[in-house]
Z-matrix of the N, CA and C atoms (Angstrom, degrees):
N
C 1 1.445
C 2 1.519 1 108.95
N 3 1.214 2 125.19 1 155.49
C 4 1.222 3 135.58 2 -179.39
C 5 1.554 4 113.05 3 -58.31
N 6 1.294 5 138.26 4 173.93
C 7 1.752 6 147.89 5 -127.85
C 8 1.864 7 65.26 6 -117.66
N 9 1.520 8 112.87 7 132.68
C 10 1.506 9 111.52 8 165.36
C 11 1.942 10 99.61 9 -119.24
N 12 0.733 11 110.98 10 69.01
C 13 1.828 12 120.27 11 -171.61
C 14 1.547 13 109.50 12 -116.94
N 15 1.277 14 114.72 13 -5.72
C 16 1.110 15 129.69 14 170.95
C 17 1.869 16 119.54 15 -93.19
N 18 1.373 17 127.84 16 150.89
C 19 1.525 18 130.94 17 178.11
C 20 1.882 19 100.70 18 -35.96
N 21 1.470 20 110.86 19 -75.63
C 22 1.253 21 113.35 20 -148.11
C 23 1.725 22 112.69 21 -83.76
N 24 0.581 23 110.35 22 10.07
C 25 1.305 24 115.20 23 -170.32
C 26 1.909 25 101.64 24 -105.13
N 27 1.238 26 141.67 25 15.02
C 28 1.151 27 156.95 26 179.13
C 29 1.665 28 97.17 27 -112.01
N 30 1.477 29 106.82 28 -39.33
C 31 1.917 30 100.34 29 -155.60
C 32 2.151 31 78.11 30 -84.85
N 33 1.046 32 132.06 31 -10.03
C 34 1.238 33 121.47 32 -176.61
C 35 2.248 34 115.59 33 -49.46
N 36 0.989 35 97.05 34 107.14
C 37 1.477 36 88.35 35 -156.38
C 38 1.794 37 120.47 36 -72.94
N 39 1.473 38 90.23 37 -16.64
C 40 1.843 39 93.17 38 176.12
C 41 1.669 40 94.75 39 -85.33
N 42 1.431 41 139.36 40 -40.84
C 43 1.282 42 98.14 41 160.22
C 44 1.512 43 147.84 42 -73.50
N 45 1.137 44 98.42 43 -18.26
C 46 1.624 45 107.66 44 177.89
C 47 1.546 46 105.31 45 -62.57
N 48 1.633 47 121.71 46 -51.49
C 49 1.454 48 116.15 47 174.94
C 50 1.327 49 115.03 48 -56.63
N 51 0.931 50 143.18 49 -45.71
C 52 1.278 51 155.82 50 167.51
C 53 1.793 52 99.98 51 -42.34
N 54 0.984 53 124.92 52 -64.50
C 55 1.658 54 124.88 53 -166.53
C 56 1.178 55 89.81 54 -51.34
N 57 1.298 56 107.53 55 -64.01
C 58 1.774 57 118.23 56 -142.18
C 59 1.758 58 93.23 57 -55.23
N 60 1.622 59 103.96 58 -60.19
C 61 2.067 60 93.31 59 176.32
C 62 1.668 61 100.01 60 -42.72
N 63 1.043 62 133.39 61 -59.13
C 64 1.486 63 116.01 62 -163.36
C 65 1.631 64 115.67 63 -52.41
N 66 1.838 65 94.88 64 -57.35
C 67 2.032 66 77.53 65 173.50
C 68 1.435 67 132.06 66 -63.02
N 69 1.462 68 110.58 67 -20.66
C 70 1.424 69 101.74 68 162.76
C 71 1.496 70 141.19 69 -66.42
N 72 1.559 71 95.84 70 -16.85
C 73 1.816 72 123.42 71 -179.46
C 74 2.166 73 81.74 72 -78.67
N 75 1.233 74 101.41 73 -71.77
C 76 1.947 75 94.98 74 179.45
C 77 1.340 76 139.55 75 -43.96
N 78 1.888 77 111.09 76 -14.27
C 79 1.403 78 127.74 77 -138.31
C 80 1.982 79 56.76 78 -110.96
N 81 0.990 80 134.93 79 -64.73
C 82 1.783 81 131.16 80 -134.94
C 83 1.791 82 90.62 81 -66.47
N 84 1.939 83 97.99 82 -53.21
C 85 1.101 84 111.78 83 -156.92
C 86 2.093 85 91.90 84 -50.24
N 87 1.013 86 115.73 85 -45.91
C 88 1.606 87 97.62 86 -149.26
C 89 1.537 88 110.35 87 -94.24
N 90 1.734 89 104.91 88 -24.74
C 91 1.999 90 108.72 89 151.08
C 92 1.672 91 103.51 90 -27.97
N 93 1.835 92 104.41 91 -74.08
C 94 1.184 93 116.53 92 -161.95
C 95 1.988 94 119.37 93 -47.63
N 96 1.302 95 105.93 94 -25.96
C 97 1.954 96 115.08 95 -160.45
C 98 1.726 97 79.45 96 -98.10
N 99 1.403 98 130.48 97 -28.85
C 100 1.568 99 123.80 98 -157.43
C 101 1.795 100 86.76 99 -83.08
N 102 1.169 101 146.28 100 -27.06
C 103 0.990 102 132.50 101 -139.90
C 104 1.802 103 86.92 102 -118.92
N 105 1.165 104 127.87 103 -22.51
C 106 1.626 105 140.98 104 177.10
C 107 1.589 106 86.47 105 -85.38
N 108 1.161 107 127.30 106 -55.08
C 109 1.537 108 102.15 107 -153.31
C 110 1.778 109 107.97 108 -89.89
N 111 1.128 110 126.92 109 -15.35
C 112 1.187 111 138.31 110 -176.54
C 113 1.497 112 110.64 111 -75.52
N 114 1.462 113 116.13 112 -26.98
C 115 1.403 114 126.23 113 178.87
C 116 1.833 115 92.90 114 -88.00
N 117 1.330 116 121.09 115 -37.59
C 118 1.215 117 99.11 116 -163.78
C 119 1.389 118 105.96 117 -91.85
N 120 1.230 119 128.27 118 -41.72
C 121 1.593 120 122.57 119 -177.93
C 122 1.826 121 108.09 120 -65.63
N 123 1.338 122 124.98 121 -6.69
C 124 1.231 123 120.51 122 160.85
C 125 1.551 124 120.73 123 -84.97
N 126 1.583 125 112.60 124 -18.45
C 127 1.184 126 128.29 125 166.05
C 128 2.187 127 117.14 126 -74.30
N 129 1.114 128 90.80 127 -23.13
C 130 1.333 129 103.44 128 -163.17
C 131 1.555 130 118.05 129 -111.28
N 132 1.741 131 97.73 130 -0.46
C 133 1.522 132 108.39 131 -175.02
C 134 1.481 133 118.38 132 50.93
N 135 1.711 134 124.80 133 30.07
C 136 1.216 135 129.28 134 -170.79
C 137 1.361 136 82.11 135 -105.96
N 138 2.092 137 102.14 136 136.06
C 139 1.401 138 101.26 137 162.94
C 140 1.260 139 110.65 138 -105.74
N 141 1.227 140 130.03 139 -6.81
C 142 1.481 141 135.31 140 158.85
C 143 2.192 142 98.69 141 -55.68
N 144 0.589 143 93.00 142 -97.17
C 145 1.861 144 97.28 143 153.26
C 146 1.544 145 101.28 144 9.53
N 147 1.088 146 124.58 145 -89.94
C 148 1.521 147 141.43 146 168.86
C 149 1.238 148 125.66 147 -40.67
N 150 1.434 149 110.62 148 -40.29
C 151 1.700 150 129.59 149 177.09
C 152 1.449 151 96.63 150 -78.35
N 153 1.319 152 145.08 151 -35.42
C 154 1.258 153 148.12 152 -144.80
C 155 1.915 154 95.38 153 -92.38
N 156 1.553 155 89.71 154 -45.87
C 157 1.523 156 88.22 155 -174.34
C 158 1.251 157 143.37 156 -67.00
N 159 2.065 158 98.17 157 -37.65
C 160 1.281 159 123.13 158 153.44
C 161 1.369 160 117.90 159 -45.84
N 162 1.265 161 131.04 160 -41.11
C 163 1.283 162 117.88 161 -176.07
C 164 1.579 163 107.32 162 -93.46
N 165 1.390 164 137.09 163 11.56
C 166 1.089 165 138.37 164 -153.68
C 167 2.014 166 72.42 165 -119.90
N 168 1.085 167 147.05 166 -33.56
C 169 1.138 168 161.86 167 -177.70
C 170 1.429 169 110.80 168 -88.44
N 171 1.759 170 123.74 169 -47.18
C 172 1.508 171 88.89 170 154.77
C 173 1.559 172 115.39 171 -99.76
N 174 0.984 173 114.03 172 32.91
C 175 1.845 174 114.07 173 157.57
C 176 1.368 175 106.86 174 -81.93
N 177 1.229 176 122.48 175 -64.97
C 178 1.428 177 129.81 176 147.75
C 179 1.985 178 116.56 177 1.01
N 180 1.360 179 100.09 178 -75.05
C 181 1.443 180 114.45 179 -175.57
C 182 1.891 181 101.75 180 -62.88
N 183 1.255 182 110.01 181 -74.14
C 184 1.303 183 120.76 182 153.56
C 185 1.486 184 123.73 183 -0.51
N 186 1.689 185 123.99 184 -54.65
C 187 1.185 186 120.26 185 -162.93
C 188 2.030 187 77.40 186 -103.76
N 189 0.836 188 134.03 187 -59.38
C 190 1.440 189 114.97 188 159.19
C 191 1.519 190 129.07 189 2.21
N 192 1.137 191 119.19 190 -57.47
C 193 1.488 192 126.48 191 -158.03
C 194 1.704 193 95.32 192 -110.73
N 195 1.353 194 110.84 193 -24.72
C 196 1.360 195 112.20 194 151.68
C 197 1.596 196 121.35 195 -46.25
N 198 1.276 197 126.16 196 -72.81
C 199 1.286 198 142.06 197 150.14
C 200 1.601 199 118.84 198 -10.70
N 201 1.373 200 96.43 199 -63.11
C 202 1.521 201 99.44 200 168.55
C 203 1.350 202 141.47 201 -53.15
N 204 1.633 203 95.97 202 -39.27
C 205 1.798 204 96.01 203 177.12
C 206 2.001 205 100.04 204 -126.09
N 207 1.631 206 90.55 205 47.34
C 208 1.777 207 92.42 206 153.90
C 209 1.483 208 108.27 207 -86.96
N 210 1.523 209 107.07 208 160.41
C 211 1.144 210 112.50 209 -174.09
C 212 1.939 211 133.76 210 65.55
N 213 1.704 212 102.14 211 -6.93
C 214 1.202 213 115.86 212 177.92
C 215 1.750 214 101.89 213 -95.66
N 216 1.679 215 117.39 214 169.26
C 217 0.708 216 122.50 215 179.56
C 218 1.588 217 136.11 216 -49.69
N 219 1.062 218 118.52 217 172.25
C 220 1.868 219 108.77 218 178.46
C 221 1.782 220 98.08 219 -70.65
N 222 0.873 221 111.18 220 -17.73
C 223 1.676 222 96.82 221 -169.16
C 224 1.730 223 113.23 222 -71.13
N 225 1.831 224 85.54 223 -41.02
C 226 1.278 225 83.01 224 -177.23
C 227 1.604 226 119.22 225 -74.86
N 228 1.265 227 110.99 226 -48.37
C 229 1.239 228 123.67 227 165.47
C 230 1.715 229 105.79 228 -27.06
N 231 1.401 230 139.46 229 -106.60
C 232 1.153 231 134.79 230 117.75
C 233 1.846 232 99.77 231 62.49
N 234 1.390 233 104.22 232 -86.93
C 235 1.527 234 93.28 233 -176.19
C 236 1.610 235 100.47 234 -96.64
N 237 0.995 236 126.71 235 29.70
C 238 1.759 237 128.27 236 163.98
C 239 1.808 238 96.24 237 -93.83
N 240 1.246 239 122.36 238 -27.37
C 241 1.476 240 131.15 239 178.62
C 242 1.090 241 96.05 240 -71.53
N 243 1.549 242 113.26 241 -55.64
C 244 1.691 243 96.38 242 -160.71
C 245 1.375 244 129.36 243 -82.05
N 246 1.462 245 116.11 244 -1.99
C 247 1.940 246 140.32 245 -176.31
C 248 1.788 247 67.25 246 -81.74
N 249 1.536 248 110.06 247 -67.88
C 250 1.675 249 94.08 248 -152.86
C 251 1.666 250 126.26 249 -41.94
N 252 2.061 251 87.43 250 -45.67
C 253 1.494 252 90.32 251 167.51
C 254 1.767 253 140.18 252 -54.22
N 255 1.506 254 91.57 253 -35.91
C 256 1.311 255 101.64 254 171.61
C 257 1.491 256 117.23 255 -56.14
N 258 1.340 257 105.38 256 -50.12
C 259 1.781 258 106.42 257 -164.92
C 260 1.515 259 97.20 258 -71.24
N 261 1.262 260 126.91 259 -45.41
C 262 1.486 261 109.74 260 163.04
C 263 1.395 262 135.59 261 -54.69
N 264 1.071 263 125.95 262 15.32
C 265 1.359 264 135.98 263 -170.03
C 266 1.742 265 90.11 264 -118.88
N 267 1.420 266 110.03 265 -63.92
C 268 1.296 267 118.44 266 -176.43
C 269 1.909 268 111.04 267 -54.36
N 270 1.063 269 116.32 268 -0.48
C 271 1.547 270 130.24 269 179.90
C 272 1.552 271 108.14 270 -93.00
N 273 1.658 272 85.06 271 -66.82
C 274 2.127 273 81.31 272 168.74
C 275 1.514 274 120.77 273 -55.01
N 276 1.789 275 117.09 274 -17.86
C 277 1.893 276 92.92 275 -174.79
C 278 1.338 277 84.73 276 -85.24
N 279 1.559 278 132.49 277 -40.84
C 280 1.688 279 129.65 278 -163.80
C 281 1.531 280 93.89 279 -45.15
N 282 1.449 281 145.95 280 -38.50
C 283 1.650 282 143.25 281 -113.78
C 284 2.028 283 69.76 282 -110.62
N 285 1.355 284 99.11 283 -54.95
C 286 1.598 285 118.26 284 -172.38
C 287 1.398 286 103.96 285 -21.42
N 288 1.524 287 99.11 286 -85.88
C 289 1.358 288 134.91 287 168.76
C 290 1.924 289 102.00 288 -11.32
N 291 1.245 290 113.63 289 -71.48
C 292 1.446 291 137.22 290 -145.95
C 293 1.376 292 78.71 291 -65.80
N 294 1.463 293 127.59 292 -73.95
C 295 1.261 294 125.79 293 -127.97
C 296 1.582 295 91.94 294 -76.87
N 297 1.177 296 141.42 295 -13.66
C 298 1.330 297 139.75 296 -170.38
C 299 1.757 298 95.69 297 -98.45
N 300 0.926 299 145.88 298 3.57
C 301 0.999 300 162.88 299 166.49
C 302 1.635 301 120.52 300 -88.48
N 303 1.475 302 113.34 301 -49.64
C 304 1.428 303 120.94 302 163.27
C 305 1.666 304 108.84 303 -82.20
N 306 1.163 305 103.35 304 -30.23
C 307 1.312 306 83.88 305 174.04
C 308 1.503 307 126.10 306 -73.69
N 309 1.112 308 125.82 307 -17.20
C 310 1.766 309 143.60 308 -162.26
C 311 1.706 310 74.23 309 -94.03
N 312 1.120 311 149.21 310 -41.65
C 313 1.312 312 147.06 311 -162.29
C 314 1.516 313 125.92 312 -86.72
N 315 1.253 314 111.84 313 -25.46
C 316 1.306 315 144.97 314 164.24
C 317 1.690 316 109.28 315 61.46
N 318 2.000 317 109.11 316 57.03
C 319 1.268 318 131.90 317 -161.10
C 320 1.764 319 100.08 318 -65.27
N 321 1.523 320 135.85 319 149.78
C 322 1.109 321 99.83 320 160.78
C 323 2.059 322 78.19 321 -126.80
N 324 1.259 323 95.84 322 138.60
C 325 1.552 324 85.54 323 173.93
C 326 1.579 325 118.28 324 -81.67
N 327 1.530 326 118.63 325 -155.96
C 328 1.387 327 134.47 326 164.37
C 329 1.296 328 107.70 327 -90.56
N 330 1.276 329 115.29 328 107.61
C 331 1.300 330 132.83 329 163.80
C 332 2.245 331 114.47 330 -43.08
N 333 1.534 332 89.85 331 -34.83
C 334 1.542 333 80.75 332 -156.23
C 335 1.472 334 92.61 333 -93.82
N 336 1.672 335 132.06 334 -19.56
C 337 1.298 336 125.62 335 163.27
C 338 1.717 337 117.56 336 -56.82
N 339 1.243 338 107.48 337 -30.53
C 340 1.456 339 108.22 338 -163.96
C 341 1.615 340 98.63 339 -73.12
N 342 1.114 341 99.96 340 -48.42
C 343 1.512 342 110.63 341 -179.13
C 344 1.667 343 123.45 342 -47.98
N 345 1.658 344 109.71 343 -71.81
C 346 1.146 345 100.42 344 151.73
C 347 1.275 346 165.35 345 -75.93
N 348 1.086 347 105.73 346 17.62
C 349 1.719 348 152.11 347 -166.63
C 350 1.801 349 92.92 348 -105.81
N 351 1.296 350 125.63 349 -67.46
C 352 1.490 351 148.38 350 176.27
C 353 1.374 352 93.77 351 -46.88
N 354 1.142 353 144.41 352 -51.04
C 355 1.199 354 147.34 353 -162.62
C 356 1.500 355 110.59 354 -61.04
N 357 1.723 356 108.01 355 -81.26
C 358 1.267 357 121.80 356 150.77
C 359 1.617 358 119.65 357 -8.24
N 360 1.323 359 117.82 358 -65.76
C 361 0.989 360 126.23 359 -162.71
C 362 1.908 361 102.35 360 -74.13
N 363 1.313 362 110.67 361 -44.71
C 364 1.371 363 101.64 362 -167.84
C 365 2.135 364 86.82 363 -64.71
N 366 1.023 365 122.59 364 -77.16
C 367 1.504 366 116.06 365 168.36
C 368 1.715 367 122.86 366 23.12
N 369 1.370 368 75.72 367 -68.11
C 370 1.694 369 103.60 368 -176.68
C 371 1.480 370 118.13 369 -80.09
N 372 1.301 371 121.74 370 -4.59
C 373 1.504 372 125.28 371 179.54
C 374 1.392 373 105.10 372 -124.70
N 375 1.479 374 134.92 373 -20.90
C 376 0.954 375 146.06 374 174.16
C 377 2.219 376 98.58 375 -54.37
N 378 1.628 377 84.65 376 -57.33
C 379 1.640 378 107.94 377 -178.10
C 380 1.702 379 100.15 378 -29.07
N 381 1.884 380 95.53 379 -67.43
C 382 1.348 381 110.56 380 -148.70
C 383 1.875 382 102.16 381 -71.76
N 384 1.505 383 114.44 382 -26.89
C 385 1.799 384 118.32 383 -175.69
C 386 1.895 385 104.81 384 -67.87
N 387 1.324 386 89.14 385 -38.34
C 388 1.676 387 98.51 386 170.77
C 389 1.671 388 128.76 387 -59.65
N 390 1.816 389 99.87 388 -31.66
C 391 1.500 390 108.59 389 167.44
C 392 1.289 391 112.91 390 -73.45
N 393 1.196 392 132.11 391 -47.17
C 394 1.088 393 149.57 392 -162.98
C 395 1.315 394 130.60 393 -102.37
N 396 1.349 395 106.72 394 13.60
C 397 1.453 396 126.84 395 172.98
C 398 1.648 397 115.03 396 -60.74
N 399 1.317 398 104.30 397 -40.51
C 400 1.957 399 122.50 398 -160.54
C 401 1.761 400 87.10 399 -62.88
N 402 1.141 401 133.90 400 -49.39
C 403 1.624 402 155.47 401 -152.27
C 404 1.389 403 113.62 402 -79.22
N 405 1.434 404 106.17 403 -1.04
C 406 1.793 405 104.67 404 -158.03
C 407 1.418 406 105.24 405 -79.39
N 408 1.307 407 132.94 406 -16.51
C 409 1.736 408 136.15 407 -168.83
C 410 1.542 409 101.82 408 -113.49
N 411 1.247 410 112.04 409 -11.77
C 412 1.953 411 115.28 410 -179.67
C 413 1.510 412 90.07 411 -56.85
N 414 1.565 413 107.69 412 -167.17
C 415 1.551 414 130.01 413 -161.34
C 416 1.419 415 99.75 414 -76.67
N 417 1.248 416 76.05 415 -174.38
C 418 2.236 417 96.07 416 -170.84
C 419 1.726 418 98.13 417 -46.44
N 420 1.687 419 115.51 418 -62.91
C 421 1.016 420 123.96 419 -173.48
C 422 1.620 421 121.66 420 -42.43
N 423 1.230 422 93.25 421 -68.77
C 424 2.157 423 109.03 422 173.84
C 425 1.518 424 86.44 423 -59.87
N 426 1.299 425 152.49 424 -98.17
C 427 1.256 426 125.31 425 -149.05
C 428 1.523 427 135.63 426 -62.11
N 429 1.589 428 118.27 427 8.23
C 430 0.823 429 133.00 428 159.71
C 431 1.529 430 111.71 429 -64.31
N 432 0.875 431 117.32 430 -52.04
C 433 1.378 432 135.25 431 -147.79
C 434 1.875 433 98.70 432 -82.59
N 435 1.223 434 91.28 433 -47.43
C 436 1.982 435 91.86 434 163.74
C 437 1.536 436 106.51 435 -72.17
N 438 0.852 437 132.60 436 -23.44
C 439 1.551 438 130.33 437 -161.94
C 440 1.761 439 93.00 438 -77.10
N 441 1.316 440 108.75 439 -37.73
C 442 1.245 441 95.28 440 -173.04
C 443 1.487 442 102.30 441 -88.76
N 444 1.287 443 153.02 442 -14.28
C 445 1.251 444 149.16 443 -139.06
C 446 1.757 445 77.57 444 -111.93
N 447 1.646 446 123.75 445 -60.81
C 448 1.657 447 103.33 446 170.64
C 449 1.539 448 127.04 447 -41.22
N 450 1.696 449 123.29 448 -38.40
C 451 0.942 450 118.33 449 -155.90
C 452 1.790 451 103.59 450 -77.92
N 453 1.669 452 114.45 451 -22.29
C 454 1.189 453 137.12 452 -162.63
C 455 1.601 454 108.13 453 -63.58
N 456 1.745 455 94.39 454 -40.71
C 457 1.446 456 121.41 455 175.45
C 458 1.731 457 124.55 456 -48.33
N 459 1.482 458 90.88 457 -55.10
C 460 1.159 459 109.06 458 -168.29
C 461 1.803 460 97.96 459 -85.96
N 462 0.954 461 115.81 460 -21.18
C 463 1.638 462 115.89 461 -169.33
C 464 1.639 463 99.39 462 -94.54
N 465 1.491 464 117.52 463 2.13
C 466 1.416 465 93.64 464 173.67
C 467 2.016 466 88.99 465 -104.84
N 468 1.016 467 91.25 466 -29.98
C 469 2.030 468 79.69 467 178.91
C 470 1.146 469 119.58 468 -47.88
N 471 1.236 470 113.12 469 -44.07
C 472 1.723 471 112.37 470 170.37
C 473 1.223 472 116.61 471 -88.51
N 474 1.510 473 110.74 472 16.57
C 475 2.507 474 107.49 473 149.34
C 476 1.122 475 82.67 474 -76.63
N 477 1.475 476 116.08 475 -51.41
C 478 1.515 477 93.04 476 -156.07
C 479 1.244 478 139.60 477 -82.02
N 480 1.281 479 115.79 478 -2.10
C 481 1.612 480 139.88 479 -157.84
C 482 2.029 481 73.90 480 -108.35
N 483 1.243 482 124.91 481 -30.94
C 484 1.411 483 116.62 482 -175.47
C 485 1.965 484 103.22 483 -83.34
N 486 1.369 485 114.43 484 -33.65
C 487 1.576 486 107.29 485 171.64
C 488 1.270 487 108.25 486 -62.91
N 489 1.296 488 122.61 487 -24.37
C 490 1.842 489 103.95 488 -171.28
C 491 1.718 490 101.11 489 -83.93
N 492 1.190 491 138.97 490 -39.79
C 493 1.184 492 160.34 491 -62.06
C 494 2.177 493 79.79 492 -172.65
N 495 1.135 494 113.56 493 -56.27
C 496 1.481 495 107.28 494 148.58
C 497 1.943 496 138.23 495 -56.97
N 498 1.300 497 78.47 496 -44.31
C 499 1.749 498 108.75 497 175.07
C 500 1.538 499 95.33 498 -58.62
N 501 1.194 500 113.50 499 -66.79
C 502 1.355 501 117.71 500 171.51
C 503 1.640 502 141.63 501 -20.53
N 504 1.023 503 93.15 502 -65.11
C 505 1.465 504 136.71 503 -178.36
C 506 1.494 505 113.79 504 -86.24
N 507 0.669 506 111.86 505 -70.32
C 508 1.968 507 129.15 506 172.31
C 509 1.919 508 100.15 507 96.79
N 510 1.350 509 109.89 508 25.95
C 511 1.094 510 131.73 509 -176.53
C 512 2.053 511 123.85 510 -99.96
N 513 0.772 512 141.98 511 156.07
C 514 1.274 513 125.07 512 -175.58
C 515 1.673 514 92.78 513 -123.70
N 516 1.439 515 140.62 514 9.13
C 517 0.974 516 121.69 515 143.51
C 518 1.722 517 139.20 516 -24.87
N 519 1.710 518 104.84 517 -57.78
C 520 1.215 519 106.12 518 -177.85
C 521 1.687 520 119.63 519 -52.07
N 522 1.050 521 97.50 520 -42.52
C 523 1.532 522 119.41 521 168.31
C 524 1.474 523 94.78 522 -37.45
N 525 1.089 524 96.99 523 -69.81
C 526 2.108 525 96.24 524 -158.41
C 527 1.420 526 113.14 525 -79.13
N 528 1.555 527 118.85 526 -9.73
C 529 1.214 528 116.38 527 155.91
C 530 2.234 529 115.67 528 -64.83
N 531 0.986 530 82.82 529 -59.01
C 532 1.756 531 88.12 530 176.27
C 533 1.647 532 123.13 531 -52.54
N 534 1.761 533 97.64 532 -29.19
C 535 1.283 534 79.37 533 161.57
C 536 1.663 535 135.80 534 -82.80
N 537 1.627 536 85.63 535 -29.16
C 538 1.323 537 84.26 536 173.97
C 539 1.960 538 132.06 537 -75.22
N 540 1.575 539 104.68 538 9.80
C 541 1.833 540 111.38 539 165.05
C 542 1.360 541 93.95 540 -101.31
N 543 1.624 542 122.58 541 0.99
C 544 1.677 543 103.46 542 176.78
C 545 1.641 544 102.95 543 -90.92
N 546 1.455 545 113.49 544 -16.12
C 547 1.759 546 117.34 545 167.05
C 548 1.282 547 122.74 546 -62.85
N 549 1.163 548 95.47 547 -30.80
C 550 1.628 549 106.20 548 -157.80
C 551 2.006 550 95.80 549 -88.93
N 552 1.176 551 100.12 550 -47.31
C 553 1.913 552 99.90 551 162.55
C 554 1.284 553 123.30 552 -37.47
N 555 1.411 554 114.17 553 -59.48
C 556 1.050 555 141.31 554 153.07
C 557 1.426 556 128.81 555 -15.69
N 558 1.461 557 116.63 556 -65.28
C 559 1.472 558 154.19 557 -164.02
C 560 2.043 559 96.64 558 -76.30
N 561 1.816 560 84.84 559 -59.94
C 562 1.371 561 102.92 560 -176.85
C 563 1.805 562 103.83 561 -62.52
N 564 1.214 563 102.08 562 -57.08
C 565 1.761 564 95.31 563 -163.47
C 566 1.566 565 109.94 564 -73.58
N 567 1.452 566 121.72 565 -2.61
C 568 1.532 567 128.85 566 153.77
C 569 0.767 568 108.45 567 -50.75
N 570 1.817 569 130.14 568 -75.00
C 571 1.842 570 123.26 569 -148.91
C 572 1.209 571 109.46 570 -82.26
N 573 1.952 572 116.83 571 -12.08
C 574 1.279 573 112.03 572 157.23
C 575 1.507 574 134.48 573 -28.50
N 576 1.888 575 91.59 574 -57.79
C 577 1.672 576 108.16 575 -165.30
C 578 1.427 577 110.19 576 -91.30
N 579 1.366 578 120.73 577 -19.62
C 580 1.484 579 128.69 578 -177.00
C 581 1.379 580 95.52 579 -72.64
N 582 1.244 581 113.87 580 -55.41
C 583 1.872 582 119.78 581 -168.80
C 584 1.466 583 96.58 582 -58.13
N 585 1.222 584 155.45 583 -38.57
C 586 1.416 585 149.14 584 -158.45
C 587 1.275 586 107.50 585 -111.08
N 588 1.243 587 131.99 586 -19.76
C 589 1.450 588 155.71 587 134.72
C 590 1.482 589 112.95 588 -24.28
N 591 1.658 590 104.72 589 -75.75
C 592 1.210 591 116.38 590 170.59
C 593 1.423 592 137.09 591 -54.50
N 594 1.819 593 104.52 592 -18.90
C 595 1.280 594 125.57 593 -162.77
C 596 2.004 595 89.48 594 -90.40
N 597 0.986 596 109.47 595 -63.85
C 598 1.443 597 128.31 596 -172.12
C 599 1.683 598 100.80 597 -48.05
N 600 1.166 599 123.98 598 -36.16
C 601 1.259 600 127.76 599 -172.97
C 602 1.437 601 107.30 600 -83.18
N 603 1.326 602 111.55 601 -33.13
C 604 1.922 603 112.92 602 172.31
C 605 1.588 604 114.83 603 -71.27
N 606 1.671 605 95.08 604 -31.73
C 607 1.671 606 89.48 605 165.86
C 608 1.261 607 130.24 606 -93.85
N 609 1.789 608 134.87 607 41.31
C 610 1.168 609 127.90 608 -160.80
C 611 1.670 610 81.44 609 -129.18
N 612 1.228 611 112.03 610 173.17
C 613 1.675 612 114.02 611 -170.61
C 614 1.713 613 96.59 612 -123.43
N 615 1.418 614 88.08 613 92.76
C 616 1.717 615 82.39 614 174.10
C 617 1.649 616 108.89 615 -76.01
N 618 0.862 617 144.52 616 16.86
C 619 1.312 618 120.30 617 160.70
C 620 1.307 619 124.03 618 -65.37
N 621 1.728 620 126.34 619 -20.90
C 622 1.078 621 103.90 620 -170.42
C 623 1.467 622 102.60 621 -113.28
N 624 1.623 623 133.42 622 -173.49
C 625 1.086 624 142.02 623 171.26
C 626 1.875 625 131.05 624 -40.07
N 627 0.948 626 130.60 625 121.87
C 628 1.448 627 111.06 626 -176.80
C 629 1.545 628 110.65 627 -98.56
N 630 1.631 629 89.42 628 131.04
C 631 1.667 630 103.70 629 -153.33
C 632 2.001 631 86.57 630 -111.74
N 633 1.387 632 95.48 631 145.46
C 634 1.834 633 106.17 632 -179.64
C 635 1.840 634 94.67 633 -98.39
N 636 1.199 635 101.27 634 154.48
C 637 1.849 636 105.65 635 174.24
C 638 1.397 637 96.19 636 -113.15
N 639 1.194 638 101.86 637 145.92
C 640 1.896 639 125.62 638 -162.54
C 641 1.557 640 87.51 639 -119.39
């Protein structure tokens, strides 16, 4: 679909209906995997496991606040990117944090939870990169929102490339290696959306009123 980074192209109403069913099809899908994987990587002592879920939880929130300021102006939209960007940034130091934590601890998880747990999850993001594919070049906001559904992609291949990779080893390193390229995604796919975020917001004319499209 065409670059939507512009005012009018948001009040367009066959796409806006259209998004909004998709983030709500993404908003269930990633509630539903945050609340499966958070029980299991706490079951399984995986902090990749844990890291996977949290962000499967603020994707969740994320396509939420998405929802909220569809159809509103670029401004608002605009700083709905940049809360998003932020809290994704604030995920990679939390992921930071953790993995230096299991590592000083010397965790080794369950290889066979991560795995089939990992599975599920790639399943379930595969679903949501496939909805949300059409959206990937739209504004700060819509490409936020794919940015994370790619990064989701790629961050469940390496649970799983980290369950064999435990299995392997009989070590919980792999684990804490994977989480820590799921920070760095994270880190990375933040200054993405803040920087274009930030850009979109220097070009909007706050002098006048901010008007929502119906």
């Amino acid at each position: 679909m065409p670059c939507c980074s512009d005012e009018t192209c948001s009040s367009n109403p066959a796409a806006t209906g259209h998004y909004r069913t998709v983030l709500w099809s993404v908003l269930a899908i990633n509630a539903a995997m945050f609340l499966i994987e958070i029980v299991a990587g706490l079951a399984a002592g995986s902090v990749a496991l844990q890291a996977d879920a949290l962000d499967f939880f603020a994707d969740a929130a994320n396509y939420g606040i998405s929802l909220f300021v569809l159809g509103m102006t670029l401004r608002w939209r605009a700083t709905a990117a940049l809360i998003k960007g932020s809290s994704m940034g604030a995920f990679g130091f939390w992921v930071v944090g953790n993995v230096i934590w299991h590592a000083l601890h010397g965790t080794v998880p369950s290889w066979t939870t991560m795995g089939g747990v990992g599975i599920a999850a790639l399943v379930a993001n595969l679903i949501c990169f496939g909805l949300l594919f059409a959206w990937r070049d739209g504004d700060a906001n819509m490409r936020s929102v794919w940015i994370c559904s790619r990064n989701d992609v790629i961050a469940n291949l390496a649970v799983l490339a980290a369950a064999l990779g435990v299995f392997g080893t009989g070590t919980g390193w792999p684990d804490i290696i994977v989480a820590g390229v799921m920070a760095l995604l994270a880190i990375q796919g933040a200054s993405v959306i803040v920087h274009q975020s930030l850009r979109e917001l220097r070009g909007v004319d706050h002098s006048g009123p901010v008007a929502v499209s119906r």
